[in-house]
LOMIDO-848152 format. One record per residue: residue number from 0; x, z, y of N, C-alpha, C, O, CB in turn; residue in three letters. Coordinates in pm, whole numbers, plus 50000, padded with zeros to 5 digits. Glycine has a CB too. Layout:
+------+-------+-------+--------+--------+-------+---------+-------+-------+--------+-------+-------+--------+--------+-------+---------+-------+
! loke ! neast !   nup ! nnorth ! caeast !  caup ! canorth ! ceast !   cup ! cnorth ! oeast !   oup ! onorth ! cbeast !  cbup ! cbnorth ! marza !
+------+-------+-------+--------+--------+-------+---------+-------+-------+--------+-------+-------+--------+--------+-------+---------+-------+
!  NUM !     X !     Z !      Y !      X !     Z !       Y !     X !     Z !      Y !     X !     Z !      Y !      X !     Z !       Y !   ALA !
...
+------+-------+-------+--------+--------+-------+---------+-------+-------+--------+-------+-------+--------+--------+-------+---------+-------+
END
This chain:
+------+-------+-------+--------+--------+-------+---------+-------+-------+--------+-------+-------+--------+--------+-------+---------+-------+
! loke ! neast !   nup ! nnorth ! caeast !  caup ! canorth ! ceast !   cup ! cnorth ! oeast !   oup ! onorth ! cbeast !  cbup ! cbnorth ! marza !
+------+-------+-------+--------+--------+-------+---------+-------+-------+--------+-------+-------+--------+--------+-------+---------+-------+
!    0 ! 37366 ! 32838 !  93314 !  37489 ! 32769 !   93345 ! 37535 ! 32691 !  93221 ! 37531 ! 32743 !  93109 !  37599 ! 32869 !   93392 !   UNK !
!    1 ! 37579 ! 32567 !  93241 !  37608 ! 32491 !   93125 ! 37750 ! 32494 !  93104 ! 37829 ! 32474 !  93196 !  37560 ! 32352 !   93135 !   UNK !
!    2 ! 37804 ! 32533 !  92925 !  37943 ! 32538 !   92910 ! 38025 ! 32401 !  92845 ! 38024 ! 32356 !  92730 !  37962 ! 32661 !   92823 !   UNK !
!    3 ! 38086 ! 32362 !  92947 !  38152 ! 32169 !   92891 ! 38223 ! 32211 !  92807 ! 38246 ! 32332 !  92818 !  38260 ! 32047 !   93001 !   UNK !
!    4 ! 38291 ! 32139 !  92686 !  38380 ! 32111 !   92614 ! 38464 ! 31970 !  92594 ! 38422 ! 31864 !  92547 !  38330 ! 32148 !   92524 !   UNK !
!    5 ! 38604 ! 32002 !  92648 !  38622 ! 31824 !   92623 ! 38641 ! 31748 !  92479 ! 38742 ! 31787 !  92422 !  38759 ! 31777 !   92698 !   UNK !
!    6 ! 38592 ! 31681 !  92432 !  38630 ! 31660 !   92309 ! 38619 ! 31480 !  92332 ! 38542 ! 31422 !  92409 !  38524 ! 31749 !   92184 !   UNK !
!    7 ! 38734 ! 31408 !  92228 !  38762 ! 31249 !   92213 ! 38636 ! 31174 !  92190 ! 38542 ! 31208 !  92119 !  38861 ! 31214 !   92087 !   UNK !
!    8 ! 38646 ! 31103 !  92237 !  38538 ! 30985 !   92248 ! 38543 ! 30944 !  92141 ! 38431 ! 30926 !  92092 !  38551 ! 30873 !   92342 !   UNK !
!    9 ! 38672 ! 30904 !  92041 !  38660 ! 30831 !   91911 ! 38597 ! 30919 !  91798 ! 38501 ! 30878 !  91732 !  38802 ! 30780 !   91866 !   UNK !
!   10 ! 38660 ! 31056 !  91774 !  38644 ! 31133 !   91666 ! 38568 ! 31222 !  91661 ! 38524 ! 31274 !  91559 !  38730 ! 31176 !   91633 !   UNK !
!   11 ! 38532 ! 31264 !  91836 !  38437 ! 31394 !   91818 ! 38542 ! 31539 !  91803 ! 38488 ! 31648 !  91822 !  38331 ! 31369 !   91656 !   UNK !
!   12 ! 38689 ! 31534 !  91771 !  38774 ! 31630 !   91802 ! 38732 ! 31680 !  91927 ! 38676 ! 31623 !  92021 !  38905 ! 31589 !   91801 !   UNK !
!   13 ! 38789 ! 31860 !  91905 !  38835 ! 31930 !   92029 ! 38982 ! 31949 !  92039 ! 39041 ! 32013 !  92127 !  38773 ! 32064 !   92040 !   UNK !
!   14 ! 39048 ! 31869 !  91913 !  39205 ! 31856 !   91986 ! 39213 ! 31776 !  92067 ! 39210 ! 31658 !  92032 !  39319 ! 31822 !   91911 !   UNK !
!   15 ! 39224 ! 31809 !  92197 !  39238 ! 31671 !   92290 ! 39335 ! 31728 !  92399 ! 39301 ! 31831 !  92457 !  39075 ! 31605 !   92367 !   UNK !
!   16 ! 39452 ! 31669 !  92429 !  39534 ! 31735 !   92591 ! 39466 ! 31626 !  92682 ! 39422 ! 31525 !  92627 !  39754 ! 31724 !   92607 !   UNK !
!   17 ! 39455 ! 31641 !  92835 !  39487 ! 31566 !   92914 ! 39604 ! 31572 !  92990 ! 39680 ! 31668 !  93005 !  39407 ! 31561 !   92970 !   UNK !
!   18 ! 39613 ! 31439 !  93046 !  39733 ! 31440 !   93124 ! 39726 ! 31521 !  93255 ! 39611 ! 31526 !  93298 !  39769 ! 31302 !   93155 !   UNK !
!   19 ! 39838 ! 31603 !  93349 !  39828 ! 31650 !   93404 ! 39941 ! 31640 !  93465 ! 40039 ! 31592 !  93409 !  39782 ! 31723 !   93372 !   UNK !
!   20 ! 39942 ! 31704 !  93642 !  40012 ! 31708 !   93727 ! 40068 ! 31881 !  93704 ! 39986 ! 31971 !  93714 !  39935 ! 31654 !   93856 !   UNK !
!   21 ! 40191 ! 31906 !  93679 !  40160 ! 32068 !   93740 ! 40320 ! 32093 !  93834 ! 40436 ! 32055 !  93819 !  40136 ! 32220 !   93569 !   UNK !
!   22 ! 40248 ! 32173 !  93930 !  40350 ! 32255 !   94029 ! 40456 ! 32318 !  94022 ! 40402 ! 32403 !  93950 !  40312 ! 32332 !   94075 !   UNK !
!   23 ! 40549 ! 32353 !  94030 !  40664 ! 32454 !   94013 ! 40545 ! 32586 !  94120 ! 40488 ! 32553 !  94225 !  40870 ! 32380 !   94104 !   UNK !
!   24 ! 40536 ! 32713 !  94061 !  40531 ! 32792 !   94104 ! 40607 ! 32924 !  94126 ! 40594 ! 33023 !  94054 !  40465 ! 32785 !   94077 !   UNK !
!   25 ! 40725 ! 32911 !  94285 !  40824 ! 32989 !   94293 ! 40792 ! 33176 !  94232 ! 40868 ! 33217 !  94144 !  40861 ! 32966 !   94452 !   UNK !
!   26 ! 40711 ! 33245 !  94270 !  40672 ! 33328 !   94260 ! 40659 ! 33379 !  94157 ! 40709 ! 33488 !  94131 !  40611 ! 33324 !   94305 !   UNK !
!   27 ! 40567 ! 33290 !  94050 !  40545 ! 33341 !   93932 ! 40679 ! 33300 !  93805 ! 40695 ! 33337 !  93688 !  40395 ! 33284 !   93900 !   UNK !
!   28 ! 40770 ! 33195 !  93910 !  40875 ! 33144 !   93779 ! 40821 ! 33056 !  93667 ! 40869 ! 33073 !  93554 !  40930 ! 33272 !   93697 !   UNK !
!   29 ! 40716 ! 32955 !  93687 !  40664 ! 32897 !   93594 ! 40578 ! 32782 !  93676 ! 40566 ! 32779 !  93798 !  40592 ! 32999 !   93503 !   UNK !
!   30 ! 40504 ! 32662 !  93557 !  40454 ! 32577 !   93626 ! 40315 ! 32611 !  93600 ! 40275 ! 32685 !  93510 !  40499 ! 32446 !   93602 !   UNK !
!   31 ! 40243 ! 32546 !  93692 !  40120 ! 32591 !   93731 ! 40009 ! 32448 !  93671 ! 40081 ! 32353 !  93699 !  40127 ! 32625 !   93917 !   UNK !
!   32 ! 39932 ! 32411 !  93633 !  39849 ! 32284 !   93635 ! 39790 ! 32262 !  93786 ! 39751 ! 32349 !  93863 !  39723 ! 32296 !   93522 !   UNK !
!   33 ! 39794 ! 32128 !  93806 !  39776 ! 32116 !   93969 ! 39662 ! 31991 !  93951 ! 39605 ! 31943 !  94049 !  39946 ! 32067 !   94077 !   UNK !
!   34 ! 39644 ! 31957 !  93851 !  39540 ! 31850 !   93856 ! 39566 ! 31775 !  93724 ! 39673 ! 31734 !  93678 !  39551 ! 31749 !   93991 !   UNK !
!   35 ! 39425 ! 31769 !  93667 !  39456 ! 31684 !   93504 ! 39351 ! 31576 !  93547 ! 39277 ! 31571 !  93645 !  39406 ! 31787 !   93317 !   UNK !
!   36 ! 39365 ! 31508 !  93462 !  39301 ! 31394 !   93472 ! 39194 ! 31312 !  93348 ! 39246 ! 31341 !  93240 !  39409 ! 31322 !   93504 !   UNK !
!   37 ! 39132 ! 31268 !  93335 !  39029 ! 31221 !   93211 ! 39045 ! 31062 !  93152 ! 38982 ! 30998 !  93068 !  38863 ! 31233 !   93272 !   UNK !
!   38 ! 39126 ! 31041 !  93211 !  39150 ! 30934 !   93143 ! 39315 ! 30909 !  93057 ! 39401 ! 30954 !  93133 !  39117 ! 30833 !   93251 !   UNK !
!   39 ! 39331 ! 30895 !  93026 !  39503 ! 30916 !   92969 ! 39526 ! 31017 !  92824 ! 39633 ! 31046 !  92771 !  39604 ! 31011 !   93114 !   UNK !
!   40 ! 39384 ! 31060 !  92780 !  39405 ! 31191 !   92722 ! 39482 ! 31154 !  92561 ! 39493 ! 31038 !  92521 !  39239 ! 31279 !   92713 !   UNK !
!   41 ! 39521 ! 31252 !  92496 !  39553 ! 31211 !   92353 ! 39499 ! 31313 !  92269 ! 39545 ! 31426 !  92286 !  39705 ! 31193 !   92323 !   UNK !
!   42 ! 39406 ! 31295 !  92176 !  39378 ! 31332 !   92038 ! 39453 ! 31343 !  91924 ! 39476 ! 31249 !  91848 !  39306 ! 31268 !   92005 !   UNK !
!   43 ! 39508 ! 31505 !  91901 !  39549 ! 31507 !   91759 ! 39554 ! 31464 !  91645 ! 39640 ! 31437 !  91561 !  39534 ! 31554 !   91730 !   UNK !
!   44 ! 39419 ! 31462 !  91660 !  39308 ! 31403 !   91497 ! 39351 ! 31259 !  91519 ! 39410 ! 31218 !  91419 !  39077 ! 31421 !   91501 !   UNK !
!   45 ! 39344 ! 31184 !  91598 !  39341 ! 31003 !   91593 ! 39497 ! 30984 !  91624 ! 39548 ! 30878 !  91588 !  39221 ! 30906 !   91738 !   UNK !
!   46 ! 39581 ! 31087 !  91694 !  39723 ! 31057 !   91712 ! 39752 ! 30939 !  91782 ! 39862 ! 30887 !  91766 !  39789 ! 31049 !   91593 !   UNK !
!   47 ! 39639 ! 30871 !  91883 !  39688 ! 30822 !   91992 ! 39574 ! 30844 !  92127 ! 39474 ! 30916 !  92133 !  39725 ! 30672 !   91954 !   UNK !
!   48 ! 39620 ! 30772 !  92205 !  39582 ! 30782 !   92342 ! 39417 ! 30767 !  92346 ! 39392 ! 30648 !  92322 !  39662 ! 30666 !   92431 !   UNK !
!   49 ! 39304 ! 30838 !  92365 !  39172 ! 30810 !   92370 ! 39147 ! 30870 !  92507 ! 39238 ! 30930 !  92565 !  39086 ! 30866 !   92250 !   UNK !
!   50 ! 38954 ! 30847 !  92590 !  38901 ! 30898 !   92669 ! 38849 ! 31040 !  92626 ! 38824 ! 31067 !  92508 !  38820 ! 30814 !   92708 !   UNK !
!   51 ! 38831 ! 31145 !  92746 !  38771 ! 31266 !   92696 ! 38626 ! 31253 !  92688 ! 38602 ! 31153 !  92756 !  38806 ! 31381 !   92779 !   UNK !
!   52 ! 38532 ! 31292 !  92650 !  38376 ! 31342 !   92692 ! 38345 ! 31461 !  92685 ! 38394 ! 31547 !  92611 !  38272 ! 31292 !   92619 !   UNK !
!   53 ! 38269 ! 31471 !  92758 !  38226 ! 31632 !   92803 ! 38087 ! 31641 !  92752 ! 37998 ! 31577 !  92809 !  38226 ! 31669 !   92986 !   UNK !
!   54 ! 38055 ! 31732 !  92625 !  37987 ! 31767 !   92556 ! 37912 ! 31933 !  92693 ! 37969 ! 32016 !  92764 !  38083 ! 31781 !   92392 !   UNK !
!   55 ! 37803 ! 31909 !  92670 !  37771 ! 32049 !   92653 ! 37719 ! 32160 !  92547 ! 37608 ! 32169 !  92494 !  37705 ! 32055 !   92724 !   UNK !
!   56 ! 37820 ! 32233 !  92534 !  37750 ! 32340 !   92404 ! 37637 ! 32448 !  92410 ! 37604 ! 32529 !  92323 !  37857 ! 32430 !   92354 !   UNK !
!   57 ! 37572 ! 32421 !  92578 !  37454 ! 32553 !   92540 ! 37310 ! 32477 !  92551 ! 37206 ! 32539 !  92531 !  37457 ! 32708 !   92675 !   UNK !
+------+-------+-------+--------+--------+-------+---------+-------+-------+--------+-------+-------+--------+--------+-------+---------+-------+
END
């Protein structure tokens, strides 16, 4: 089984968020992630908006 890692297209970082949708989840009292997305992402290291790539590490 292959394990992805997302890391920035510019720098090669694994600081990277993507953007995401998330839910109110009544039950648990908290929000839930409901869908992220790969394009929109932002890198720590470069401190603006880059694409993710999905490395595999095994």
């Amino acid at each position: 089984m292959s394990i992805l890692l997302p890391v920035c297209n510019s720098c090669g970082s694994v600081d990277v968020k993507a953007d995401a949708f998330a839910t109110w989840d009544s039950e648990r009292q908290e929000w839930q992630v409901s869908d992220t997305f790969d394009k929109g992402a932002w890198c720590e290291d470069c401190e603006t908006t880059v694409s993710i790539e999905w490395c595999d590490i095994q």
